[in-house]
C-alpha positions as CSV (number, residue, x, y, z in Angstrom):
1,X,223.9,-128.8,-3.5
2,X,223.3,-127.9,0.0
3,X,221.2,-125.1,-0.9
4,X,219.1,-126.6,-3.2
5,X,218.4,-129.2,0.0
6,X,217.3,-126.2,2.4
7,X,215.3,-124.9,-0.2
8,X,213.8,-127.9,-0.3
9,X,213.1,-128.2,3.7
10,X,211.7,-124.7,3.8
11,X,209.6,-125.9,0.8
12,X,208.6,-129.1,2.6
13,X,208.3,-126.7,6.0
14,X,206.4,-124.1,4.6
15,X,203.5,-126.8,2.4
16,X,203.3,-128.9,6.1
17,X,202.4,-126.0,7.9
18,X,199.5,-124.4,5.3
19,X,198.4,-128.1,5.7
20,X,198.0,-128.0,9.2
21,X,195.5,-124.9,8.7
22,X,191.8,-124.9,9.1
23,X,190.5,-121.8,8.5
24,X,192.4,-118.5,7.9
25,X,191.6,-115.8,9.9
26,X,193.1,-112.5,10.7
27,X,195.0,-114.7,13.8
28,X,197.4,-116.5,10.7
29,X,196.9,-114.3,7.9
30,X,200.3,-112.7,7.8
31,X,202.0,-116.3,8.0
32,X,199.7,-117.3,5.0
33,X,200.5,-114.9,2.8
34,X,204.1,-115.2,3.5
35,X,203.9,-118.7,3.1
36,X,202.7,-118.6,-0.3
37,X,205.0,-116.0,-1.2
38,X,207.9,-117.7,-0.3
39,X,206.7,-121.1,-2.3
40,X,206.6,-118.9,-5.3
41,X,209.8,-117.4,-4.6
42,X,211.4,-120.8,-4.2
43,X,209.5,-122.7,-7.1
44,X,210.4,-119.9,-9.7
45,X,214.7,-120.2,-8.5
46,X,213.9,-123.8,-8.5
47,X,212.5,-124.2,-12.0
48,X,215.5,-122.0,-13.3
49,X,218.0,-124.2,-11.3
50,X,216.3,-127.6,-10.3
51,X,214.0,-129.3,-11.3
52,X,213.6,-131.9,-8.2
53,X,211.7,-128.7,-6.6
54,X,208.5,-128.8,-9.0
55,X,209.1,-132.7,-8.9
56,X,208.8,-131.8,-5.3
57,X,205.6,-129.3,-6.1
58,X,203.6,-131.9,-8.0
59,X,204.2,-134.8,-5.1
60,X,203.1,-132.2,-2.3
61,X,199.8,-131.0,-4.9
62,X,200.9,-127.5,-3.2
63,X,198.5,-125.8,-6.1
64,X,195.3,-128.1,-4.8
65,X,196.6,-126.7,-1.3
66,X,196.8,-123.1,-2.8
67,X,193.2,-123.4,-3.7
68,X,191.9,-125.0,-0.4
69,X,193.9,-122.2,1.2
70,X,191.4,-119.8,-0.9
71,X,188.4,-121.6,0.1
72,X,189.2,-121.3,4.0
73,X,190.3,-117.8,3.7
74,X,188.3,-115.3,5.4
75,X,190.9,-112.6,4.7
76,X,191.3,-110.0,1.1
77,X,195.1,-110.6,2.2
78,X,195.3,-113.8,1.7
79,X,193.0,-114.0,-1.4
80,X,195.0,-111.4,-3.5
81,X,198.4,-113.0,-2.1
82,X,197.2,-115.8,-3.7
83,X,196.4,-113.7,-7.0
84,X,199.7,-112.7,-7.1
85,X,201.0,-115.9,-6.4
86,X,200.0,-117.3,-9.2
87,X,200.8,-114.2,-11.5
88,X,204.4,-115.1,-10.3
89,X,204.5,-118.2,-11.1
90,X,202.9,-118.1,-14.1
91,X,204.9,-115.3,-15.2
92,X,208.3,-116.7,-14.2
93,X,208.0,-120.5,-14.5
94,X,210.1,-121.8,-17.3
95,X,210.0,-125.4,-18.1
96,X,206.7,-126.5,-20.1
97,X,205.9,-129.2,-18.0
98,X,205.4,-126.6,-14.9
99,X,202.8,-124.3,-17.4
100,X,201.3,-127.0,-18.7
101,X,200.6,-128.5,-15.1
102,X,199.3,-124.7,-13.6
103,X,197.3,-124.6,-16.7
104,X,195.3,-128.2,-16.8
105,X,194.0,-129.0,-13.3
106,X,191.5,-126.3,-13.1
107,X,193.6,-124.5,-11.0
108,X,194.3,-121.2,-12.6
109,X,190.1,-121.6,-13.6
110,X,189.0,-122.3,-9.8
111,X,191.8,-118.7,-8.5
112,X,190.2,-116.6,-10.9
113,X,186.8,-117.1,-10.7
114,X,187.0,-117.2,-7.2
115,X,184.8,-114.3,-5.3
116,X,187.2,-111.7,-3.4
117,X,185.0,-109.8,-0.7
118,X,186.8,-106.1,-0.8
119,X,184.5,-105.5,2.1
């Protein structure tokens, strides 16, 4: 059970400090994008093994802060990490009620029709 509870601080860690960011910039890039590859990471061995961890995922709204994360990016990095981000977790999340939440709020809608500037 102890692992399951640092999971769930780096979790907690990890949403607090995408919070705290205004705008992403070539400065914080490589913290965001390994940010919200770890969330994936730990979201998918949560949904197979606990499900206090998307509990913990809807509480925190991490997917609205996955899309304000998009809006302030300035970086391609960060707005194909959070592509694949979702890719993983759509692709590897088990239990219905995790789909069905990725897929009714918009979310999925709002990542994909996002514009990416490749320039």
């Amino acid at each position: 059970m102890t692992c399951f509870r640092n999971f769930i601080e780096i979790l907690l860690h990890l949403t607090d400090q995408l919070r705290k960011i205004q705008i992403v910039n070539d400065t914080n890039k490589d913290f965001v994008v390994e940010a919200l590859r770890s969330i994936a990471e730990i979201l998918t061995y949560g949904d197979h093994h606990d499900p206090s961890f998307f509990e913990f995922f809807l509480e925190k709204q991490v997917m609205g802060e996955f899309v304000r994360i998009l809006r302030v990016s300035k970086t391609v990095t960060v707005s194909v990490q959070s592509l694949q981000t979702m890719g993983i977790m759509i692709q590897n999340l088990k239990s219905e009620q995790a789909i069905y939440y990725l897929f009714s709020n918009e979310y999925v809608n709002y990542l994909l029709s996002s514009p990416l500037d490749m320039a």
